[in-house]
DRENTORKOL-3810 file (N, C-alpha, C; in nm, 4 decimals):
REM DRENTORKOL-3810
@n.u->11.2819; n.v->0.8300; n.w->-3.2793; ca.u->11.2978; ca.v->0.7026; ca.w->-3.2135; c.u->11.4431; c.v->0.6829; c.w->-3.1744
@n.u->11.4408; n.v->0.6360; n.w->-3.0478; ca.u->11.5787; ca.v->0.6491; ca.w->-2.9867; c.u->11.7426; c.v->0.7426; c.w->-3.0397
@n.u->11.6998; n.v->0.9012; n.w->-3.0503; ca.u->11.7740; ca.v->0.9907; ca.w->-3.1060; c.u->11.9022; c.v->0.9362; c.w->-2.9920
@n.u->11.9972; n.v->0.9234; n.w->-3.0840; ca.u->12.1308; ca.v->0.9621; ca.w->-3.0482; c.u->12.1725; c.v->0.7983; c.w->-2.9843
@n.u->12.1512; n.v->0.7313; n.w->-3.0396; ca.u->12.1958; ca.v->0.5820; ca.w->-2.9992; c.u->12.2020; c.v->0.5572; c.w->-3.1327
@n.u->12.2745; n.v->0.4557; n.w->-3.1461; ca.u->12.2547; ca.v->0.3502; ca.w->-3.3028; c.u->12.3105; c.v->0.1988; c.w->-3.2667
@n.u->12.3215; n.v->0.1831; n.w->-3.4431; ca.u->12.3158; ca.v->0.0716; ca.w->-3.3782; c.u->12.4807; c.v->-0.0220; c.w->-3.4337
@n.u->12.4900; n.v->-0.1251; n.w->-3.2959; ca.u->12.6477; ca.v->-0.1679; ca.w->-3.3225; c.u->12.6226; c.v->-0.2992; c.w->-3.3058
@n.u->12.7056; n.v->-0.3781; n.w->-3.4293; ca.u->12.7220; ca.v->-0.5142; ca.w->-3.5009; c.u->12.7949; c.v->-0.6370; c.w->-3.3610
@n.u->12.7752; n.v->-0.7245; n.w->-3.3295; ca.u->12.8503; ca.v->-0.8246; ca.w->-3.2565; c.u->12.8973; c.v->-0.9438; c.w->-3.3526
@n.u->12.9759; n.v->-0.9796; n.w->-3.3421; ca.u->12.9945; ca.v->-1.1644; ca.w->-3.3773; c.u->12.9222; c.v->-1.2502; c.w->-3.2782
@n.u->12.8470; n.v->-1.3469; n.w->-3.2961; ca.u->12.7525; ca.v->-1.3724; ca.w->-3.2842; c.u->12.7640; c.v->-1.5240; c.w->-3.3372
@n.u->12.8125; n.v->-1.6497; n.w->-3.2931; ca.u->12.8206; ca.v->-1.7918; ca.w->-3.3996; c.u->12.7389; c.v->-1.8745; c.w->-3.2969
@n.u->12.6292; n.v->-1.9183; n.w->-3.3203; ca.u->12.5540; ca.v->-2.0134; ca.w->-3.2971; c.u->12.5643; c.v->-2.1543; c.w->-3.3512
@n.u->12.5754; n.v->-2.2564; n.w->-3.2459; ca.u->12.6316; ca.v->-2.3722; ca.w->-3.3167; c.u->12.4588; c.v->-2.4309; c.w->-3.3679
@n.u->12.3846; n.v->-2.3857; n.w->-3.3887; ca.u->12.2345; ca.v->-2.4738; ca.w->-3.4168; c.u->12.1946; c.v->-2.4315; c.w->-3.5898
@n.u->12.2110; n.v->-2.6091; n.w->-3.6323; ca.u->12.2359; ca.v->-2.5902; ca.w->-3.7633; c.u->12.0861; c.v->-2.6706; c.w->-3.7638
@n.u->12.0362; n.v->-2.7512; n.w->-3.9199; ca.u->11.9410; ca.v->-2.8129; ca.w->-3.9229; c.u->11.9555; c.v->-2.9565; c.w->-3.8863
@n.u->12.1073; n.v->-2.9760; n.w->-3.9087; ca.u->12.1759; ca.v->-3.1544; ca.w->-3.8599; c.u->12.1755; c.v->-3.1146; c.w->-3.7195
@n.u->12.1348; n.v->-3.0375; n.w->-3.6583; ca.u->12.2010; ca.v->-3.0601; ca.w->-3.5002; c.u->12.0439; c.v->-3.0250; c.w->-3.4482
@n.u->11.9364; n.v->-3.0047; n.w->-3.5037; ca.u->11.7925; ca.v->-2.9601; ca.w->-3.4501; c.u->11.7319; c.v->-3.0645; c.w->-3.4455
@n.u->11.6851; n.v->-3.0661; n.w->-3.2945; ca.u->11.5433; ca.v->-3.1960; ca.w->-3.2814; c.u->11.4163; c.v->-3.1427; c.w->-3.3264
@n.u->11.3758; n.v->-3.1754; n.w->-3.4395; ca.u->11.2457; ca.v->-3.1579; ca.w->-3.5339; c.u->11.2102; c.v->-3.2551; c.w->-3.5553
@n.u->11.0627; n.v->-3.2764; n.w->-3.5980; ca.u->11.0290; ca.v->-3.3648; ca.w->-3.7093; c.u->11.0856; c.v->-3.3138; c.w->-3.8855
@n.u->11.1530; n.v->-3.4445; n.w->-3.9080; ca.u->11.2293; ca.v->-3.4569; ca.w->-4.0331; c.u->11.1542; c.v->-3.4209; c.w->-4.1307
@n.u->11.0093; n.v->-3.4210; n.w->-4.1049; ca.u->10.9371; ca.v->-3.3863; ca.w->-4.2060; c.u->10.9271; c.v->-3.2372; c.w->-4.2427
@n.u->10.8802; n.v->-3.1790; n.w->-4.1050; ca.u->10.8394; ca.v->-3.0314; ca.w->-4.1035; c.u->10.9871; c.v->-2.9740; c.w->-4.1272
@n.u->11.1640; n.v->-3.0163; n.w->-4.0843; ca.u->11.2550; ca.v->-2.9569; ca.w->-4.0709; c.u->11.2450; c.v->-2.9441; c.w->-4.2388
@n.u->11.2423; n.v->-3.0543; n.w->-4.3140; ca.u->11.2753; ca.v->-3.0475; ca.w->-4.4907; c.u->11.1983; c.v->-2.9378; c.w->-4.5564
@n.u->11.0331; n.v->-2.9401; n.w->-4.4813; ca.u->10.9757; ca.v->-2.8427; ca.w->-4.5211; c.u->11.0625; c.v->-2.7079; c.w->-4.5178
@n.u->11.0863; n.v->-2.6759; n.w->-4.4245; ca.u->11.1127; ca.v->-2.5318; ca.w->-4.3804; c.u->11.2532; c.v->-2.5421; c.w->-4.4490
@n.u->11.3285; n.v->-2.6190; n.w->-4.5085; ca.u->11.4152; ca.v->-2.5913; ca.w->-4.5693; c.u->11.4182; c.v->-2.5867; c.w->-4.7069
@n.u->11.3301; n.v->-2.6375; n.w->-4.7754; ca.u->11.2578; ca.v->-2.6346; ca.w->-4.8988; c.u->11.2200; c.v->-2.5041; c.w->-4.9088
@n.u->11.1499; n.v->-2.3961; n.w->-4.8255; ca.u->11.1104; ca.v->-2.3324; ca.w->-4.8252; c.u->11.2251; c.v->-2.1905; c.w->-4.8342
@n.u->11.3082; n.v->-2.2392; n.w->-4.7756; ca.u->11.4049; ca.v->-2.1418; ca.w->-4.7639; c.u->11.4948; c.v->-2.1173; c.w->-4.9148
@n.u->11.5113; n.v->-2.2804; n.w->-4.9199; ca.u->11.5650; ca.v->-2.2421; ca.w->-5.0658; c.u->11.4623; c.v->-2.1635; c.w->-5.1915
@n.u->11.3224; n.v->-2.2086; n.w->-5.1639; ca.u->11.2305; ca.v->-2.1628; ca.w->-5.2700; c.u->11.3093; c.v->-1.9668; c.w->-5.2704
@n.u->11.2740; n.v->-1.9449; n.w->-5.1090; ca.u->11.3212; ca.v->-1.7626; ca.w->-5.1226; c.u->11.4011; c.v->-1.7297; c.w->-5.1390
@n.u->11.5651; n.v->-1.8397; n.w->-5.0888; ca.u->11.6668; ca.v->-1.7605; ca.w->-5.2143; c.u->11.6391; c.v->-1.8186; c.w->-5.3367
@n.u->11.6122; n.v->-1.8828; n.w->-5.4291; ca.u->11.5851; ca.v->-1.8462; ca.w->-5.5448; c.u->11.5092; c.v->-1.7971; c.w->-5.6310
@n.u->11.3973; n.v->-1.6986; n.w->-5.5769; ca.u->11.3772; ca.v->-1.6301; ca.w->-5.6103; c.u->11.3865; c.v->-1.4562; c.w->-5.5823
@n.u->11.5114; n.v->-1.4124; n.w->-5.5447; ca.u->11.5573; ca.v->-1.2914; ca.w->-5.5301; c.u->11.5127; c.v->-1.2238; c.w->-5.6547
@n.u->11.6157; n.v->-1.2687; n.w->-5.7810; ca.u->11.5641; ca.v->-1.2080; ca.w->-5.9270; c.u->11.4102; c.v->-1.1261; c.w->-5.9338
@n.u->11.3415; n.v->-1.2456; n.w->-5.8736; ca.u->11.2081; ca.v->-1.2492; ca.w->-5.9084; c.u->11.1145; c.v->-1.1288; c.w->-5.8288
@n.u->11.1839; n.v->-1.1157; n.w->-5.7016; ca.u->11.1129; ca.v->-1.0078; ca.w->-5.6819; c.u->11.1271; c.v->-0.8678; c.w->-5.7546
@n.u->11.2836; n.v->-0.8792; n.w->-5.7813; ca.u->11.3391; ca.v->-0.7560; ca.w->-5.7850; c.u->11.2583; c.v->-0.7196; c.w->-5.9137
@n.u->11.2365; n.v->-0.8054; n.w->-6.0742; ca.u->11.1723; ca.v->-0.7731; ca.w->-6.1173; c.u->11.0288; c.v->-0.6869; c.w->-6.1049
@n.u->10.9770; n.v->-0.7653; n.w->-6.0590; ca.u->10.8030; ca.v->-0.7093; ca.w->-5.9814; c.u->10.8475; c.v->-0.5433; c.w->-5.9203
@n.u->10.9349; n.v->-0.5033; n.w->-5.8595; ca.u->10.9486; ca.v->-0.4307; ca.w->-5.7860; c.u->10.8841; c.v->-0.4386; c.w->-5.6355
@n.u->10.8884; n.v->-0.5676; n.w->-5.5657; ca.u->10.8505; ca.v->-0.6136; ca.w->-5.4419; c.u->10.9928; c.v->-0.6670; c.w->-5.3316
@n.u->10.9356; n.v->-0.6209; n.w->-5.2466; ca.u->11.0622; ca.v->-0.6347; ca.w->-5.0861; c.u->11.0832; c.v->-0.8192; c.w->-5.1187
@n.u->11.2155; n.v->-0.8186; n.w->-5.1223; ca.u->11.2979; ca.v->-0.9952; ca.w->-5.1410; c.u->11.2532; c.v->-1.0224; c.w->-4.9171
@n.u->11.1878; n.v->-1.0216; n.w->-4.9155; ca.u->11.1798; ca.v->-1.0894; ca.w->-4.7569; c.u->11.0843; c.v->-1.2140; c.w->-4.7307
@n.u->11.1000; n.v->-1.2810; n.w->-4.6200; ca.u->11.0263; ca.v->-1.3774; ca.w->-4.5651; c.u->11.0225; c.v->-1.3862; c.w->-4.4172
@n.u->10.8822; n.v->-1.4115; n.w->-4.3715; ca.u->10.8894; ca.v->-1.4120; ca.w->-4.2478; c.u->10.7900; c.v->-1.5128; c.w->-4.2103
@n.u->10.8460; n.v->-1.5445; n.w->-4.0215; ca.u->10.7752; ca.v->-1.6737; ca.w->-3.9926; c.u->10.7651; c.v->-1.6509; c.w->-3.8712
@n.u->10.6248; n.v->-1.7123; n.w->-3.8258; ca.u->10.6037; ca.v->-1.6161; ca.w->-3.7080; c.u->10.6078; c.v->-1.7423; c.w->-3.6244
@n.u->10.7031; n.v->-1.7481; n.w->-3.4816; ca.u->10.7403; ca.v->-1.7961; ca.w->-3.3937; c.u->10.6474; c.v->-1.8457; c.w->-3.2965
@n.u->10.5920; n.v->-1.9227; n.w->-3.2188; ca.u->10.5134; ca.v->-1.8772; ca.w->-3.0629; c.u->10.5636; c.v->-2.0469; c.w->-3.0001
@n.u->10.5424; n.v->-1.9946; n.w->-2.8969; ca.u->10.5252; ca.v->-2.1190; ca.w->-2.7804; c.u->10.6404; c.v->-2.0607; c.w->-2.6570
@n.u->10.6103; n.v->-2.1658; n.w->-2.5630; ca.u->10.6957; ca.v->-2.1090; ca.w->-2.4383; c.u->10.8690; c.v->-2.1352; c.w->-2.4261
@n.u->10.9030; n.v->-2.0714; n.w->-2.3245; ca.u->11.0586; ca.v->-2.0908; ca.w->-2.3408; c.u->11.1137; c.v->-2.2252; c.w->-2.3381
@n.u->11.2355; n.v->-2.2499; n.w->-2.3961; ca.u->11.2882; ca.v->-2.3929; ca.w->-2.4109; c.u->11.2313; c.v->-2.4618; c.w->-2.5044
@n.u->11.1237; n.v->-2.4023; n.w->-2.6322; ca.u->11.0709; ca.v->-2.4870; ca.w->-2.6941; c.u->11.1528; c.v->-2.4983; c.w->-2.8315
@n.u->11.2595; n.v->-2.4260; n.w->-2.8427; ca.u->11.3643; ca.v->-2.3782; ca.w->-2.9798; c.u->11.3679; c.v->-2.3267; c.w->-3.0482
@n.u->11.2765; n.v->-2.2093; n.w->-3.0187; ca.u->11.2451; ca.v->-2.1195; ca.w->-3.1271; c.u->11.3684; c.v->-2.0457; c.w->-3.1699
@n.u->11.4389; n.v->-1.9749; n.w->-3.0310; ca.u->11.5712; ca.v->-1.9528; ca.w->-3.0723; c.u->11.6668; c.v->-2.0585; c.w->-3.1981
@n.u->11.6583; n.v->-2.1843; n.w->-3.1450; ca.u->11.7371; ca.v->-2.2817; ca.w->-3.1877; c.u->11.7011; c.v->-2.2599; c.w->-3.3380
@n.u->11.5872; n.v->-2.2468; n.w->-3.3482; ca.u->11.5206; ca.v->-2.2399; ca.w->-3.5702; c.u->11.5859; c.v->-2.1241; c.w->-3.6214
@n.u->11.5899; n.v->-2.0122; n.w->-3.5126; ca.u->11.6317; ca.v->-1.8609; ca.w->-3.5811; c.u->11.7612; c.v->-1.9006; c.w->-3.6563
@n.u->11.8539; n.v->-1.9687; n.w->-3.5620; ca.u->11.9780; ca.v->-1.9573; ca.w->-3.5804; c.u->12.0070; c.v->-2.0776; c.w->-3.6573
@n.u->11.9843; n.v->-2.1782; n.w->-3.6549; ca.u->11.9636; ca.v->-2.2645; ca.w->-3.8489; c.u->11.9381; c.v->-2.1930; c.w->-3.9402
@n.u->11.8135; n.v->-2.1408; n.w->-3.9468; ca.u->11.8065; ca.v->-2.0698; ca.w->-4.0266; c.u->11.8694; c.v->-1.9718; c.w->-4.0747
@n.u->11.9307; n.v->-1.8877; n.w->-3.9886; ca.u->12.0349; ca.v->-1.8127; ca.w->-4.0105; c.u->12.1659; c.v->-1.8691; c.w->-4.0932
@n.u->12.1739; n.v->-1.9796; n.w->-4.0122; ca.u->12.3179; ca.v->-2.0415; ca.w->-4.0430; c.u->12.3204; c.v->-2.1292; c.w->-4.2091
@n.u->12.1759; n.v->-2.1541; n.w->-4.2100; ca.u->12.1797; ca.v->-2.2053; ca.w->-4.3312; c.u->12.1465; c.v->-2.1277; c.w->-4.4828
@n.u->12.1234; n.v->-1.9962; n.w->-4.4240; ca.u->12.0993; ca.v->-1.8992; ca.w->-4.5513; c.u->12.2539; c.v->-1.8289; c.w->-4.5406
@n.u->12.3292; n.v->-1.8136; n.w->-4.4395; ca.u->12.4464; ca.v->-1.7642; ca.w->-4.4276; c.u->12.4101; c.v->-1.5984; c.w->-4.3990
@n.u->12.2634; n.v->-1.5760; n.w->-4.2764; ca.u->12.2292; ca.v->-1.4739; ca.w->-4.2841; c.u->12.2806; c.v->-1.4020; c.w->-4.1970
@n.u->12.2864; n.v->-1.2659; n.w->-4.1155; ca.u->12.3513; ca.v->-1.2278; ca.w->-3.9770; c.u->12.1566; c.v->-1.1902; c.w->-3.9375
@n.u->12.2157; n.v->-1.2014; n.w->-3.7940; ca.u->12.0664; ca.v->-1.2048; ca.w->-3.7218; c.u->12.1110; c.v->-1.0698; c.w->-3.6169
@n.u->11.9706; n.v->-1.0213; n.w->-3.5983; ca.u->11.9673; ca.v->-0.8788; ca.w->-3.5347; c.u->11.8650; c.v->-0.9017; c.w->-3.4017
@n.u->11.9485; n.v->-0.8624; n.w->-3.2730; ca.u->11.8260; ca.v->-0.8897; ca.w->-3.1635; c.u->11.8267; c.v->-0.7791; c.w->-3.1328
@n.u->11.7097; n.v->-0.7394; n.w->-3.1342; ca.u->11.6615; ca.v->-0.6295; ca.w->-3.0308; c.u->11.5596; c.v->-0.6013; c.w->-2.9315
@n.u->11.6216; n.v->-0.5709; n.w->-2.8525; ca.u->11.5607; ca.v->-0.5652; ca.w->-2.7344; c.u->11.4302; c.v->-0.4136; c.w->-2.6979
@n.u->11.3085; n.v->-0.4751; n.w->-2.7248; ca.u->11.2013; ca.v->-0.4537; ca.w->-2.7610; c.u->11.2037; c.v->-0.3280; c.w->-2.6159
@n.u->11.2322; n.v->-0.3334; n.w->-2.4951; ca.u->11.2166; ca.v->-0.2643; ca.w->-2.3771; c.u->11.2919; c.v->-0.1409; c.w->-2.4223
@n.u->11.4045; n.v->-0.1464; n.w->-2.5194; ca.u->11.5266; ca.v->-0.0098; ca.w->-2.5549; c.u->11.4564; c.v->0.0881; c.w->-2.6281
@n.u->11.3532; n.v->0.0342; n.w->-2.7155; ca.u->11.2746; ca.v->0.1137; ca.w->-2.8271; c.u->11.1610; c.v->0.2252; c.w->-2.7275
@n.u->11.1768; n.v->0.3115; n.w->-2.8011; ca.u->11.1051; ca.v->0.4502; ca.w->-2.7175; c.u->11.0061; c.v->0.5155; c.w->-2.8632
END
């Protein structure tokens, strides 16, 4: 899979935090509740011997903020985010 390319890091600062996202306050607390539930339990997987990940699956059309959630979310786990461009993959 794509021999002889790799892959290279950008800086990357997105100003879209959870104070700056138009959500419902309800569903935003959720999803941040939620976030904290998975960092605190890192330990917990590692015990089990299970992958520490979480995932959330996105849909709707452009302009709806899906971008805008990635990058809260990002910003509020203090995570780095990886785009790739699905057309490069062979």
């Amino acid at each position: 899979m794509n021999e002889g390319s790799s892959w290279h890091g950008i800086t990357h600062h997105h100003s879209s935090t959870f104070d700056t996202l138009a959500m419902d306050p309800v569903l935003k607390q959720s999803i941040v509740d939620d976030l904290d539930r998975f960092l605190g339990r890192r330990d917990y997987y590692r015990r089990i011997g299970k992958a520490w990940k979480c995932g959330y699956l996105l849909y709707g059309p452009p302009g709806t903020g899906k971008s805008s959630l990635i990058a809260a979310m990002a910003n509020y786990l203090r995570f780095n985010l990886y785009d790739l461009d699905l057309l490069e993959v062979r």
